[in-house]
Biotite code that builds the C-alpha atoms (Angstrom):
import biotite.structure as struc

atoms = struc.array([
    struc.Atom([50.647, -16.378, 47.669], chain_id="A", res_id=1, res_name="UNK", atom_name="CA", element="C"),
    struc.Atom([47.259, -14.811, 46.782], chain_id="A", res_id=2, res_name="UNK", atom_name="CA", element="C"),
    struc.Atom([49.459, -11.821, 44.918], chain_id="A", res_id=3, res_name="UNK", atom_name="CA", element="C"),
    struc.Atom([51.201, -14.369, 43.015], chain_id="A", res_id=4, res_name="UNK", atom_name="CA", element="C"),
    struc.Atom([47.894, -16.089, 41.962], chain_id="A", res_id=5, res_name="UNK", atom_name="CA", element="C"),
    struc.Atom([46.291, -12.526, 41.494], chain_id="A", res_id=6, res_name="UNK", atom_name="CA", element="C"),
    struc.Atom([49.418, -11.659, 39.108], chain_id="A", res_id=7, res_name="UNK", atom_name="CA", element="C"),
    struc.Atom([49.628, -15.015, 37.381], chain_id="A", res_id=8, res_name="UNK", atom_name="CA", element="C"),
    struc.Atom([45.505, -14.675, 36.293], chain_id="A", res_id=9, res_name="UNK", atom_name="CA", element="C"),
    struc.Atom([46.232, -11.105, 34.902], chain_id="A", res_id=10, res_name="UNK", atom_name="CA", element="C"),
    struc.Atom([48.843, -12.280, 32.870], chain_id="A", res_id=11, res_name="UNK", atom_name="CA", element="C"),
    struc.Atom([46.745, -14.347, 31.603], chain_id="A", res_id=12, res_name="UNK", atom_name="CA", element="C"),
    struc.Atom([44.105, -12.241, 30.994], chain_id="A", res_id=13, res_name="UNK", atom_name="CA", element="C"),
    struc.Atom([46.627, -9.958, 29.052], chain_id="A", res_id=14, res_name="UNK", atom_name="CA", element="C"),
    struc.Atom([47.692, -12.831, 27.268], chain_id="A", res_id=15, res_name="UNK", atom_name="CA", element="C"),
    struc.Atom([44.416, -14.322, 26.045], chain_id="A", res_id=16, res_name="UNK", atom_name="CA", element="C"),
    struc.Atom([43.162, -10.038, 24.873], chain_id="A", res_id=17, res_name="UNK", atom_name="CA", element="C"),
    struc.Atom([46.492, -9.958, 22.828], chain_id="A", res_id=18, res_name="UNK", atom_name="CA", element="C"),
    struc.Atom([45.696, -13.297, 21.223], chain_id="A", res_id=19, res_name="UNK", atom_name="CA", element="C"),
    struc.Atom([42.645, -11.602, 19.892], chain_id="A", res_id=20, res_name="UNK", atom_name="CA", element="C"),
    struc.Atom([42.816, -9.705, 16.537], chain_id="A", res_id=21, res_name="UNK", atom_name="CA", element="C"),
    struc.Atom([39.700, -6.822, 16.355], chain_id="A", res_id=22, res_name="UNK", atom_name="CA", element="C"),
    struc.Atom([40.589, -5.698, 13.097], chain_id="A", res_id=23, res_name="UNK", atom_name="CA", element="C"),
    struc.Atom([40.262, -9.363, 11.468], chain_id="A", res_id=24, res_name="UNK", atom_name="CA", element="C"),
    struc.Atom([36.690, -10.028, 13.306], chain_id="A", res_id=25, res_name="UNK", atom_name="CA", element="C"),
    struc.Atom([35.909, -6.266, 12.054], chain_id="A", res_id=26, res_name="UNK", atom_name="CA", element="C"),
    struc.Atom([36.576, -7.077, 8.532], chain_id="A", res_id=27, res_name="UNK", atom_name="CA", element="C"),
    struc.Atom([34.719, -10.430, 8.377], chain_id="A", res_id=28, res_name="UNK", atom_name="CA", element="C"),
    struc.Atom([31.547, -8.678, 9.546], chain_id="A", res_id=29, res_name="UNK", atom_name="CA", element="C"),
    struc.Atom([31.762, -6.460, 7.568], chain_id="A", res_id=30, res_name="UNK", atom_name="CA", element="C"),
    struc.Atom([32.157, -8.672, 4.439], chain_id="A", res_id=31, res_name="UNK", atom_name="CA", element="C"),
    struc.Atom([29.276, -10.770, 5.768], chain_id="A", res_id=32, res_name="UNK", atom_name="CA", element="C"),
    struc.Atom([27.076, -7.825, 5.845], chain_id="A", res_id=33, res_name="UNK", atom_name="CA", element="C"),
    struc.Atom([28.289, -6.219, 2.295], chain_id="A", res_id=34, res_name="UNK", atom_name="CA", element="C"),
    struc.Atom([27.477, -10.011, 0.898], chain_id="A", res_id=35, res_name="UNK", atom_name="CA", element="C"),
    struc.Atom([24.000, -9.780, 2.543], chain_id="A", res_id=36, res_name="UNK", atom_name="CA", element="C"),
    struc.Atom([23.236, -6.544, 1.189], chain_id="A", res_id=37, res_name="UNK", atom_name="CA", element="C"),
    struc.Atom([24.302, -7.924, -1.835], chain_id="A", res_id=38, res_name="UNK", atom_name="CA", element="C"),
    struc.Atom([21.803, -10.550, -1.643], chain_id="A", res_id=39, res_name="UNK", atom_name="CA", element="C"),
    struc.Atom([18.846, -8.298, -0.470], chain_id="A", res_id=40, res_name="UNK", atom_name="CA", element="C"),
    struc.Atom([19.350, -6.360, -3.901], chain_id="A", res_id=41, res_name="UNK", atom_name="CA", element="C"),
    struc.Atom([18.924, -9.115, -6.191], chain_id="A", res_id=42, res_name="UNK", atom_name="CA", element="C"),
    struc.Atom([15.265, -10.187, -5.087], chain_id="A", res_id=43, res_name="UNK", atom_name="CA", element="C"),
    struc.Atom([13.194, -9.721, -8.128], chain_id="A", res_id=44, res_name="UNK", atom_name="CA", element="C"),
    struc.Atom([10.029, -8.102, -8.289], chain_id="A", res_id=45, res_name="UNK", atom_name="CA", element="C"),
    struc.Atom([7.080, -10.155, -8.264], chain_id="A", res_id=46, res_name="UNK", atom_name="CA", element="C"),
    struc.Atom([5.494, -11.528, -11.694], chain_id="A", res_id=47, res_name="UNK", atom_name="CA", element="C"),
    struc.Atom([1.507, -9.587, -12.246], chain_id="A", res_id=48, res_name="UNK", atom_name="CA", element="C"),
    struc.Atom([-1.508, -11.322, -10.986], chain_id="A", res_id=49, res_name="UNK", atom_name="CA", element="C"),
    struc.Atom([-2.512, -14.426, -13.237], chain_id="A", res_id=50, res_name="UNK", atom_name="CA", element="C"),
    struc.Atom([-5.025, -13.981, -15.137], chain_id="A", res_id=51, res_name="UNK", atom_name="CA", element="C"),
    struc.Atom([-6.198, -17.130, -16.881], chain_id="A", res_id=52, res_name="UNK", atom_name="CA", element="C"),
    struc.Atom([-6.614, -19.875, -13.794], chain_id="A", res_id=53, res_name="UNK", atom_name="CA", element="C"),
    struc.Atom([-8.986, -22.797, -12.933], chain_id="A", res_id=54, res_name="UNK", atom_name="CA", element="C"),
    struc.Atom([-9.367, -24.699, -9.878], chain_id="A", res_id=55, res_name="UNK", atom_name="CA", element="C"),
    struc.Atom([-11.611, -27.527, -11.395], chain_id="A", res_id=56, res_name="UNK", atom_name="CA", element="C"),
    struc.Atom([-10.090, -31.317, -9.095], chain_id="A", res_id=57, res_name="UNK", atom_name="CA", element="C"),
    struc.Atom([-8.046, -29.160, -6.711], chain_id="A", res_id=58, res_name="UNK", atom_name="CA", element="C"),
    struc.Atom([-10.886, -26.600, -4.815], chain_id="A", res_id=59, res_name="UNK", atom_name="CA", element="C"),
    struc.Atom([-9.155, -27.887, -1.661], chain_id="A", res_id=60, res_name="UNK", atom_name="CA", element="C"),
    struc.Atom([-6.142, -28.395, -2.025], chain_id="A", res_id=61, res_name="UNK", atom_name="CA", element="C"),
    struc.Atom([-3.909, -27.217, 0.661], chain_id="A", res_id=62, res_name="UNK", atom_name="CA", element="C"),
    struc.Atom([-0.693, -25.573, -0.299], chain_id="A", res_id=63, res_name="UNK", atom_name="CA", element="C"),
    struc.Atom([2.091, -22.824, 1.699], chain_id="A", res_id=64, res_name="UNK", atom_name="CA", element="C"),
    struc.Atom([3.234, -19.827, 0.869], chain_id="A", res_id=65, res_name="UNK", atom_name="CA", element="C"),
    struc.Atom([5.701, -17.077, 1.713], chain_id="A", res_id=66, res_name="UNK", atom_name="CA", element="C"),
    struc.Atom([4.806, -13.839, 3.185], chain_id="A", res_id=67, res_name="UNK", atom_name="CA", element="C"),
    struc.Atom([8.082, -12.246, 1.963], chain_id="A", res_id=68, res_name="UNK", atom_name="CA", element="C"),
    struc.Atom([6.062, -8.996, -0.100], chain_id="A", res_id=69, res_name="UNK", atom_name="CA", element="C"),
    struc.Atom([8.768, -10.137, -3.240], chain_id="A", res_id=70, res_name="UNK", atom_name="CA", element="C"),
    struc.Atom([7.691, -13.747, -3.402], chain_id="A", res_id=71, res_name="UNK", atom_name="CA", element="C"),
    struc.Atom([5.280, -14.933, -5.951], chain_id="A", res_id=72, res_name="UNK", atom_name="CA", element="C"),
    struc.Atom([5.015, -18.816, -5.372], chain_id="A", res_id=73, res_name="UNK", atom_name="CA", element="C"),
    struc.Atom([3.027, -21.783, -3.442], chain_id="A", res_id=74, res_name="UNK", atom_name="CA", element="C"),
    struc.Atom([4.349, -24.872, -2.483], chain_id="A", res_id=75, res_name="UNK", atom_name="CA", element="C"),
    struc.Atom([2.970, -28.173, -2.033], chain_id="A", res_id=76, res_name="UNK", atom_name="CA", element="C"),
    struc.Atom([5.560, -29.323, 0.677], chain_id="A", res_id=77, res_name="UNK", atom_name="CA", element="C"),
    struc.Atom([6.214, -27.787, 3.518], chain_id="A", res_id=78, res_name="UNK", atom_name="CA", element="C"),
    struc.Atom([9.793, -28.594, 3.571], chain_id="A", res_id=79, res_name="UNK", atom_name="CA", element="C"),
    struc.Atom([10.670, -27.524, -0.334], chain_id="A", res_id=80, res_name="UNK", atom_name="CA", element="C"),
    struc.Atom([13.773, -25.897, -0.608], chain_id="A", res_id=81, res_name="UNK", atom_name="CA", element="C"),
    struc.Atom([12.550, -22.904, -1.540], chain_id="A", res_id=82, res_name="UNK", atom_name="CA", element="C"),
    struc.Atom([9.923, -22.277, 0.696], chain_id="A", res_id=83, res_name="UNK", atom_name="CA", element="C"),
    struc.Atom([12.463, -23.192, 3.477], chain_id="A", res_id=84, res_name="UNK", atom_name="CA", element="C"),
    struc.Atom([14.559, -19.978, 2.350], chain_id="A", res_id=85, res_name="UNK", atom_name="CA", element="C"),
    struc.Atom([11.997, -17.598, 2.967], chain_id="A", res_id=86, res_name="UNK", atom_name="CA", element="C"),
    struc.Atom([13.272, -14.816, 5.709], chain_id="A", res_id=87, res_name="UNK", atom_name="CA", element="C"),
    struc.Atom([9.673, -13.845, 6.504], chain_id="A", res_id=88, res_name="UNK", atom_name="CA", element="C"),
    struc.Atom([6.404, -16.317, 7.772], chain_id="A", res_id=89, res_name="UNK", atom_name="CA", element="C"),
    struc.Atom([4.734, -19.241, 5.968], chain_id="A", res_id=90, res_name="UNK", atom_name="CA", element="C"),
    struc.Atom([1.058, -19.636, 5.403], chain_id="A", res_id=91, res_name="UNK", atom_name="CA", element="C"),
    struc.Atom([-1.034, -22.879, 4.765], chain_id="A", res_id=92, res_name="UNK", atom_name="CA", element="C"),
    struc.Atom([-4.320, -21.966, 2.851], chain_id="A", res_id=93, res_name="UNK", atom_name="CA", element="C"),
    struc.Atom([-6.447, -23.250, 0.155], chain_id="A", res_id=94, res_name="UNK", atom_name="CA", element="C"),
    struc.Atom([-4.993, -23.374, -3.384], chain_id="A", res_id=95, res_name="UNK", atom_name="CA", element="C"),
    struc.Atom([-7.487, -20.865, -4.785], chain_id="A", res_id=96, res_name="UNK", atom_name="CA", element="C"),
    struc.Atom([-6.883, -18.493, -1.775], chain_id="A", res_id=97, res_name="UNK", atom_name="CA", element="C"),
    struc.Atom([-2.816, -18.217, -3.114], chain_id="A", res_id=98, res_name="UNK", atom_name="CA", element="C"),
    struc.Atom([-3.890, -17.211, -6.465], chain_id="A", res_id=99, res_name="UNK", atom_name="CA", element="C"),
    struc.Atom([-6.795, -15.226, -5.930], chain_id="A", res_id=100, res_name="UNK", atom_name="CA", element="C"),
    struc.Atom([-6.143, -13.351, -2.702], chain_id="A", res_id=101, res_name="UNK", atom_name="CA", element="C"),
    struc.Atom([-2.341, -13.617, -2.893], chain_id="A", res_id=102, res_name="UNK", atom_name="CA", element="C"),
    struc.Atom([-1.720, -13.501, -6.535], chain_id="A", res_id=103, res_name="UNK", atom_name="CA", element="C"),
    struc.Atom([0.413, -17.110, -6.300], chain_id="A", res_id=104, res_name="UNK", atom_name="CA", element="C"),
    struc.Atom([2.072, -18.861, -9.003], chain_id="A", res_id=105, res_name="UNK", atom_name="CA", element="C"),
    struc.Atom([3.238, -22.875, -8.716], chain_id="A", res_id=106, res_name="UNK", atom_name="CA", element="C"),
    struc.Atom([6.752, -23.551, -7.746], chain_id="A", res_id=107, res_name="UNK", atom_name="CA", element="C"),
    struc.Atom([8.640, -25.318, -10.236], chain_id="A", res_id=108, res_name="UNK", atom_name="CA", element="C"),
    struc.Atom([10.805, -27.090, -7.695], chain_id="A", res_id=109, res_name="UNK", atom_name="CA", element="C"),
    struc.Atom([7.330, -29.098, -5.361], chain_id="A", res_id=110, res_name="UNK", atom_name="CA", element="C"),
    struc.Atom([4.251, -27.884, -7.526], chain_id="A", res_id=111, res_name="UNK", atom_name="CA", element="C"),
    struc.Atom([4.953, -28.343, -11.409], chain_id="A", res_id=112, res_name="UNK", atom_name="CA", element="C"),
    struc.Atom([2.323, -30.708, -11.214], chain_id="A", res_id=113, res_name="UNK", atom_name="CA", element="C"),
    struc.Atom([-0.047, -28.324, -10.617], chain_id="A", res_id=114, res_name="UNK", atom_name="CA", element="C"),
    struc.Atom([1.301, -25.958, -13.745], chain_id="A", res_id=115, res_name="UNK", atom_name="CA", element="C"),
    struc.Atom([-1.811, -27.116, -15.842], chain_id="A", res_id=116, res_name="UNK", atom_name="CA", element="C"),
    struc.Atom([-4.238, -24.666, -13.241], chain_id="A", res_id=117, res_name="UNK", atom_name="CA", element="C"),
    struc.Atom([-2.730, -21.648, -15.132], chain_id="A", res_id=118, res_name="UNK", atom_name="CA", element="C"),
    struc.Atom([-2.820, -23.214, -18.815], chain_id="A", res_id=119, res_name="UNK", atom_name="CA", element="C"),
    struc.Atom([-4.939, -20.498, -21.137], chain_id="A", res_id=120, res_name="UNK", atom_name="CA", element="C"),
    struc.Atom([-5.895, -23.064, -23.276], chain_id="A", res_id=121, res_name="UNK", atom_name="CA", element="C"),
    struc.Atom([-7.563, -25.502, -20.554], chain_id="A", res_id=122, res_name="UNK", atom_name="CA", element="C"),
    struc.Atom([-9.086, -23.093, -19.043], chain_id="A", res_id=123, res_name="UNK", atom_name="CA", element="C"),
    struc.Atom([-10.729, -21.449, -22.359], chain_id="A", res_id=124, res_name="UNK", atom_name="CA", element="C"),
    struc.Atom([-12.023, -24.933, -22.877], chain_id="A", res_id=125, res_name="UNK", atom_name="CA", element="C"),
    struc.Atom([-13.793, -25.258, -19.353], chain_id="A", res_id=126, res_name="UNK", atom_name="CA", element="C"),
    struc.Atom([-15.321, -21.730, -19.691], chain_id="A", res_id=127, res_name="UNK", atom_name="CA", element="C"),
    struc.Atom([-16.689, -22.867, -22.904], chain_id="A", res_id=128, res_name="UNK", atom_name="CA", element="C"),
    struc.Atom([-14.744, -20.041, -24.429], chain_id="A", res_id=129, res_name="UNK", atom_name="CA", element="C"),
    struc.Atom([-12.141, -21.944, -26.799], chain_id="A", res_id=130, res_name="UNK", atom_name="CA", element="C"),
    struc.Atom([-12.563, -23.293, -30.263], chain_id="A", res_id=131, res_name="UNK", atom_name="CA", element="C"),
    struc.Atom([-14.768, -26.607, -30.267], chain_id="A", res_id=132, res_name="UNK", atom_name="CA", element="C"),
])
């Protein structure tokens, strides 16, 4: 009796490894990774400090940013879809902190609003630099 049930649960072992197909696992790996690499290559590079920015209503404002070395953005919400893609860490810091120290730029998708901190002309006028 124990033979039989010894024999029947190798057959079934047997069985359940021929059911499985290697080669077809294999080659969707390997298409996942070749799409990932893919992916990895496309990143752009990020945009050159800003130069023209003022902080004058928004000193301390909080926003997030990425730590991924190829992003250039902050966010005001945590849970922005863009921010949420990031493969590295967040950060929450001051909004003059992610432009000054981190060389930040709004996101267009959770902080257009705040598009007007990097407009030349506004900030010319503060300064007392533009025409009057």
């Amino acid at each position: 009796m124990f033979k039989k049930t010894l024999a029947g649960m190798f057959g079934l072992l047997i069985s359940l490894a021929a059911c499985q197909s290697p080669d077809n696992a294999q080659t969707e790996q390997t298409e996942t990774q070749e799409t990932t690499a893919v992916a990895d290559t496309t990143q752009r590079t990020p945009r050159p400090k800003p130069e023209n920015y003022s902080f004058k209503g928004v000193e301390k404002k909080r926003v997030y940013i990425c730590m991924d070395p190829t992003d250039d953005l902050f966010h005001q919400k945590h849970d922005c879809p863009v921010l949420v893609s990031c493969a590295s860490t967040f950060r929450n810091l001051t909004l003059p902190r992610a432009v000054e120290a981190f060389d930040r730029y709004n996101c267009e998708t959770c902080s257009a609003d705040l598009a007007y901190v990097f407009d030349e002309s506004a900030v010319r006028m503060e300064t007392g630099l533009g025409d009057k």
